[in-house]
C-alpha positions in Angstrom: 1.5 -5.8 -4.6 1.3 -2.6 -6.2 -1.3 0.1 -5.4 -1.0 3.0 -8.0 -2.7 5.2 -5.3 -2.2 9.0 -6.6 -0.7 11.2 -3.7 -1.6 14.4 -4.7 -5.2 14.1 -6.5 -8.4 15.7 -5.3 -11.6 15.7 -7.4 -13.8 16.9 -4.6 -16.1 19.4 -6.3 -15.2 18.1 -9.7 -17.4 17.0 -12.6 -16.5 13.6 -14.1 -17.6 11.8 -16.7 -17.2 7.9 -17.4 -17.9 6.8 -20.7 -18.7 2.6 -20.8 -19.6 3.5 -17.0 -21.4 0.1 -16.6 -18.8 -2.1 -17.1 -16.2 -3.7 -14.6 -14.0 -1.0 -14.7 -17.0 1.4 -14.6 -18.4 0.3 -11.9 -15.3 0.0 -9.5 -14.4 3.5 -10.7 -17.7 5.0 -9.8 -17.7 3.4 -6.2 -13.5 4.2 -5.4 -14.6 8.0 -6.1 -17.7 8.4 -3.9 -15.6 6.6 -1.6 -12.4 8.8 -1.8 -14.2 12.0 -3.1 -16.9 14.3 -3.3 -17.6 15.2 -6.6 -20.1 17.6 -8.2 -21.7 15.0 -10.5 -20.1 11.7 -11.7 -22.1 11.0 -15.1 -22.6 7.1 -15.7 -22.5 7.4 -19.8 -23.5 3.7 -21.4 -26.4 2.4 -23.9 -27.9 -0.2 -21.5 -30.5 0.6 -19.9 -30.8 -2.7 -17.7 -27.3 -2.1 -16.3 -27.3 1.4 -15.3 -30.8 0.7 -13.4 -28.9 -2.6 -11.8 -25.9 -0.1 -11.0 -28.4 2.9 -9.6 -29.8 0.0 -7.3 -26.6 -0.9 -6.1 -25.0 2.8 -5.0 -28.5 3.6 -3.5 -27.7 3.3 0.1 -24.5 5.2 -0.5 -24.3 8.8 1.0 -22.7 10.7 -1.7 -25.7 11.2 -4.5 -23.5 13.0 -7.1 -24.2 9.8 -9.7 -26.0 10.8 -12.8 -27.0 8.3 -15.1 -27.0 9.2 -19.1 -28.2 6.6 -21.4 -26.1 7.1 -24.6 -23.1 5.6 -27.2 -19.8 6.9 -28.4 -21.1 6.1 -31.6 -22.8 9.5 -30.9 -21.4 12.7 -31.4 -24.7 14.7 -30.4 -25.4 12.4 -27.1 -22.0 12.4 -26.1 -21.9 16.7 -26.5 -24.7 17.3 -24.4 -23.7 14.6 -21.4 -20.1 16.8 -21.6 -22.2 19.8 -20.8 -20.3 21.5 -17.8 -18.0 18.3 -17.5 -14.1 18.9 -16.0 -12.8 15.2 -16.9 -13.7 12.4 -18.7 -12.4 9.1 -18.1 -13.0 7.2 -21.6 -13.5 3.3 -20.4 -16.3 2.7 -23.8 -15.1 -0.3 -26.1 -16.0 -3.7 -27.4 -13.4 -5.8 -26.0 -13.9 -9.2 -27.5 -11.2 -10.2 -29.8 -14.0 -13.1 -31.1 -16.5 -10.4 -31.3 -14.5 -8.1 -33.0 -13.0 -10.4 -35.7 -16.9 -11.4 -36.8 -17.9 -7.9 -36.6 -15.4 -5.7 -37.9 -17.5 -2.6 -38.5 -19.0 -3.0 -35.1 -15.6 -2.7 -33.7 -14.9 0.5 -35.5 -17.3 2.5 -35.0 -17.0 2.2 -31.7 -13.1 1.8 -30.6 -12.5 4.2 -33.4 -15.2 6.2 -34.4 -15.9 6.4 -31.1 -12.9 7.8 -30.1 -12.9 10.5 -32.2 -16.3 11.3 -30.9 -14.9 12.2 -27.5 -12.1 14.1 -28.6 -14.3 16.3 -30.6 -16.9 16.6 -27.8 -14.5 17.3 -25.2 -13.1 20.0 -26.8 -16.5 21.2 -28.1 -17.0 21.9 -24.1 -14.0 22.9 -22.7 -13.0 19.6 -20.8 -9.9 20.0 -18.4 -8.6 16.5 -19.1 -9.5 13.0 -20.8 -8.1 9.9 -20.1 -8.6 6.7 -22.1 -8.2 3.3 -21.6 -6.5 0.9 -24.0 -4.9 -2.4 -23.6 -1.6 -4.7 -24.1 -3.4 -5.9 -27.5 -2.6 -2.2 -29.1 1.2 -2.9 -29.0 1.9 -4.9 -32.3 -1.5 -5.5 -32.5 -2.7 -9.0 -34.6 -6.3 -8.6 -34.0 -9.3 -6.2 -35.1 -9.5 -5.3 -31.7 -5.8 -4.7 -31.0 -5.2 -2.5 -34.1 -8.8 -0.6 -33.3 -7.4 0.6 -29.9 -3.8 1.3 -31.6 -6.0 3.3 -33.7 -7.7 4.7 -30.6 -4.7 5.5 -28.9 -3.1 7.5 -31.5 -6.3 9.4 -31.6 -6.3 10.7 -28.2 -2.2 11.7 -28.1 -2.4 13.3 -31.3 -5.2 15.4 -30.0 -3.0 17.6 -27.5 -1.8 18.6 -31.2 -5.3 19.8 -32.1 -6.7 20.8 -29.1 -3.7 23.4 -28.9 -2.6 25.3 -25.3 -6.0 26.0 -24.3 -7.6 22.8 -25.3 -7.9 19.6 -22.9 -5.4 17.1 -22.2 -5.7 14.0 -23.4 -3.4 11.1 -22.2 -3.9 7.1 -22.2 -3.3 4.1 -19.9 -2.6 0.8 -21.2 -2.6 -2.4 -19.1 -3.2 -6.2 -19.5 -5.9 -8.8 -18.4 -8.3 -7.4 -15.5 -8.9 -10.4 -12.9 -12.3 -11.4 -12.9 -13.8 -8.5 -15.4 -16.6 -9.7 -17.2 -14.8 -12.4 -20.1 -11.8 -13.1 -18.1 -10.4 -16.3 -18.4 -10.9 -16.8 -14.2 -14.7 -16.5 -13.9 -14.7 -18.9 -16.7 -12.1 -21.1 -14.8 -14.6 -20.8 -12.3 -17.8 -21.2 -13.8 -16.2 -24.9 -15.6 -15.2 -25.7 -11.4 -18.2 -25.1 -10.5 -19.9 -27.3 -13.0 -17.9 -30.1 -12.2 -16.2 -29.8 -15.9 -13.9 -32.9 -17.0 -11.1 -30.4 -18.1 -10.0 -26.5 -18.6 -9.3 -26.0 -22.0 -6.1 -24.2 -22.0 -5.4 -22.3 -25.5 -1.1 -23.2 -25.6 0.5 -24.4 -22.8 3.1 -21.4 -23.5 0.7 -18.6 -23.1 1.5 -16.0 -20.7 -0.3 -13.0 -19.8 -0.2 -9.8 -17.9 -2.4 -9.5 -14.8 -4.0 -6.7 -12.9 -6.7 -6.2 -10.3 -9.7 -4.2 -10.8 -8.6 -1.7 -8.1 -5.1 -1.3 -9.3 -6.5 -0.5 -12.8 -8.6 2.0 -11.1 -5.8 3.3 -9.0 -3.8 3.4 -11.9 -6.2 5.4 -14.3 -6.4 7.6 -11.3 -2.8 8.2 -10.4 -2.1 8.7 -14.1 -4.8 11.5 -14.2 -2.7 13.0 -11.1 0.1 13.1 -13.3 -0.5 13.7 -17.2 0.5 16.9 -18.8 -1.0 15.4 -22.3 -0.2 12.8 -24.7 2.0 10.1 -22.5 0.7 6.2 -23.0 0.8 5.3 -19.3 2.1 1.5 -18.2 2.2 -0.3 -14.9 4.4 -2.9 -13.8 2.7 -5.8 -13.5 3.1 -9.3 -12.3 3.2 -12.2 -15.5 1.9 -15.6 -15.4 1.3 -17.8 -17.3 -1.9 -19.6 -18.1 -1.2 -23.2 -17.2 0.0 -21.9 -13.7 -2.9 -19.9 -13.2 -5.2 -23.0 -14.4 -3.0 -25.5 -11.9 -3.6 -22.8 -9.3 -7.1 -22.6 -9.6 -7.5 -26.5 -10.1 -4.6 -28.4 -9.3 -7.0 -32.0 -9.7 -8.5 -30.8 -13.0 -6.3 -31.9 -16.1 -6.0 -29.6 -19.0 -7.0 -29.7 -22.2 -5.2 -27.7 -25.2 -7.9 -26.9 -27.8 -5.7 -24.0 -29.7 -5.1 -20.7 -30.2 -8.1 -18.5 -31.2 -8.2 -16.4 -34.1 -6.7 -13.2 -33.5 -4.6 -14.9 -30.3 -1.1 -13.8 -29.4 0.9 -16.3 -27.4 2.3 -13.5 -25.3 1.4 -9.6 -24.9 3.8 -7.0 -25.0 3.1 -3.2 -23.8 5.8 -1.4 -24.9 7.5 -2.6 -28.3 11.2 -1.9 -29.0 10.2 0.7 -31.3 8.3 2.7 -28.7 11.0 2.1 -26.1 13.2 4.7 -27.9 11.0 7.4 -26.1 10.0 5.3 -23.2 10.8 6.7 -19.4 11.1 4.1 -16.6 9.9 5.1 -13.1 9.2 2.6 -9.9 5.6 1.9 -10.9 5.3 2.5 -14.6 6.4 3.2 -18.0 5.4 6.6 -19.9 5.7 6.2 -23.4 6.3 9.6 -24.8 4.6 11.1 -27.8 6.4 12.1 -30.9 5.1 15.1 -31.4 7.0 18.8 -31.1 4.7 20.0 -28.6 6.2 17.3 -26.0 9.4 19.6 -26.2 7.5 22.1 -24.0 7.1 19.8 -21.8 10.6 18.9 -20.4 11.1 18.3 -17.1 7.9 17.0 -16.4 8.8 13.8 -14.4 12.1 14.0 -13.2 12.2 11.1 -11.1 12.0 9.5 -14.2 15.3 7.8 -16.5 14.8 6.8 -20.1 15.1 2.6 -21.1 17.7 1.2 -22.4 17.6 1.1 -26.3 16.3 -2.4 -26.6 14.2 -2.5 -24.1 10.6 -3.9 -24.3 8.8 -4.7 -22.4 6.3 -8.4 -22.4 4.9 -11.1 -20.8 6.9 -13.9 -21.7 10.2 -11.5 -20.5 8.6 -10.3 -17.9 10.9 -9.8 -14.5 7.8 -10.1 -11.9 5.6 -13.2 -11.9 2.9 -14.0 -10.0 3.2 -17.5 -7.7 0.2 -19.1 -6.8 0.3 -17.4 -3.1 0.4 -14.1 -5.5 -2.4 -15.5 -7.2 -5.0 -15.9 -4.5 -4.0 -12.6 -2.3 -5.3 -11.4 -5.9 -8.6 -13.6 -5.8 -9.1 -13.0 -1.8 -8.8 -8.8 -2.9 -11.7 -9.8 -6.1 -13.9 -11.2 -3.7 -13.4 -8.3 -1.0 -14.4 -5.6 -3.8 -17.1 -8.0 -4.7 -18.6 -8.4 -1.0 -18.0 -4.4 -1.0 
């Protein structure tokens, strides 16, 4: 299994901003730097008040106390200005996520995958942020959702921002994976929760689906390894294991029968995170793809990772196509690493 542990990073003395800092990823970001790190401050930026007092309550024994807690949205320009106050990098982790959610709420969506976005480029660079890193996901590559096209949007947002933040400006970069085992809305605590009830069935979507997987840690490792390594602009994409969702019900269940109720609205059947058209400027190296920007100010950056070779010219790169796959062996050496980080 791949780590995506950075080799060279230090953020000791370094003041880091998380926006969505409640959240799965949030959460297991927070705890891998006080672990790793000392920071100056590590600002927990959300709107929910419950959750960051749940989350203060849970890193209260720990012995680093550089966590600061900011209630605030990315809707807000102002907020989000003020919480950037004296801030050296901002990992942007904010979003609604639910494709359901987003489809019956399409202005909710964009004013905060969009709108939202643009509200952290323009604070960063209102105070002086060293670098930003954004999260996005495999439902921005030919994207048939709300929620996919908002973080397409989103994405283009923070690489065309190098372009307007000029030499001086931050560095903006994203990182773009698929499906987080056992995040909040995964399909595996749902699995679960149905197991535990003693459901008749698990309602599987199309018995063709396949998806991308990733661990929380690994995403974290990944943002973090990616942040080693951005000079600005580059969409950042692991290698990771396909399976498909059938398997990964058997798996999980092997005496509960299936039952196919459908796609959902706004469901691919597979996800793809780099499309043919972006493999054109797409490098390869061991771990990950780095999608290029196609902007003039990449020039200057030539040579920047020279370990890596460009794809070939059809190349993309998707779930159904995939050349790793997780087994069911894969599969719970991933669930027995969830339920470590949860005991943790």
């Amino acid at each position: 299994m791949k780590e995506f542990l950075p080799q060279y990073l230090n953020l000791d003395g370094k003041s880091i901003l998380v926006t969505g800092g409640t959240g799965s990823f949030g959460k297991q970001f927070v705890k891998t730097v006080l672990d790793r790190y000392k920071p100056a401050r590590l600002v927990v930026y959300s709107r929910d008040e419950l959750k960051q007092y749940e989350m203060q309550q849970a890193f209260s024994a720990h012995p680093n106390d550089a966590v600061r807690y900011f209630i605030g949205d990315v809707r807000d320009r102002d907020r989000l200005t003020l919480a950037m106050r004296d801030i050296d990098i901002v990992v942007h982790a904010a979003a609604l996520k639910q494709v359901p959610t987003a489809e019956y709420n399409p202005m909710e969506c964009i004013r905060t995958n969009v709108d939202g976005a643009e509200n952290v480029v323009r604070a960063s660079m209102d105070q002086g942020v060293e670098k930003v890193i954004a999260l996005s996901t495999d439902k921005a590559a030919n994207p048939i959702n709300l929620y996919g096209a908002s973080k397409l949007a989103s994405d283009k947002i923070f690489v065309a921002a190098n372009n307007i933040a000029g030499t001086g400006g931050p560095r903006f970069a994203v990182v773009r994976y698929g499906n987080v085992m056992g995040s909040r809305g995964s399909v595996i605590p749902f699995f679960q929760k149905l197991m535990d009830e003693q459901a008749p069935h698990l309602p599987i979507t199309d018995d063709r689906m396949t998806r991308f997987w990733i661990t929380l840690q690994q995403g974290v490792n990944f943002v973090l390894s990616s942040l080693e390594m951005m000079a600005g602009g580059e969409i950042f994409v692991p290698k990771i294991p396909s399976m498909k969702i059938t398997d990964l019900a058997k798996s999980m269940a092997p005496d509960m029968p299936h039952k196919v109720v459908g796609i959902r609205p706004g469901e691919k059947l597979h996800e793809i995170m780099v499309t043919v058209d972006d493999g054109r400027h797409t490098l390869e190296m061991d771990d990950r793809y780095i999608i290029e920007p196609a902007f003039a100010f990449w020039d200057q950056k030539n040579g920047k990772y020279k370990n890596a070779k460009p794809v070939a010219e059809d190349f993309s790169y998707t779930s159904d196509a995939n050349t790793e796959w997780l087994d069911e062996a894969g599969l719970k050496s991933f669930l027995h690493e969830m339920a470590l980080d949860k005991a943790a």
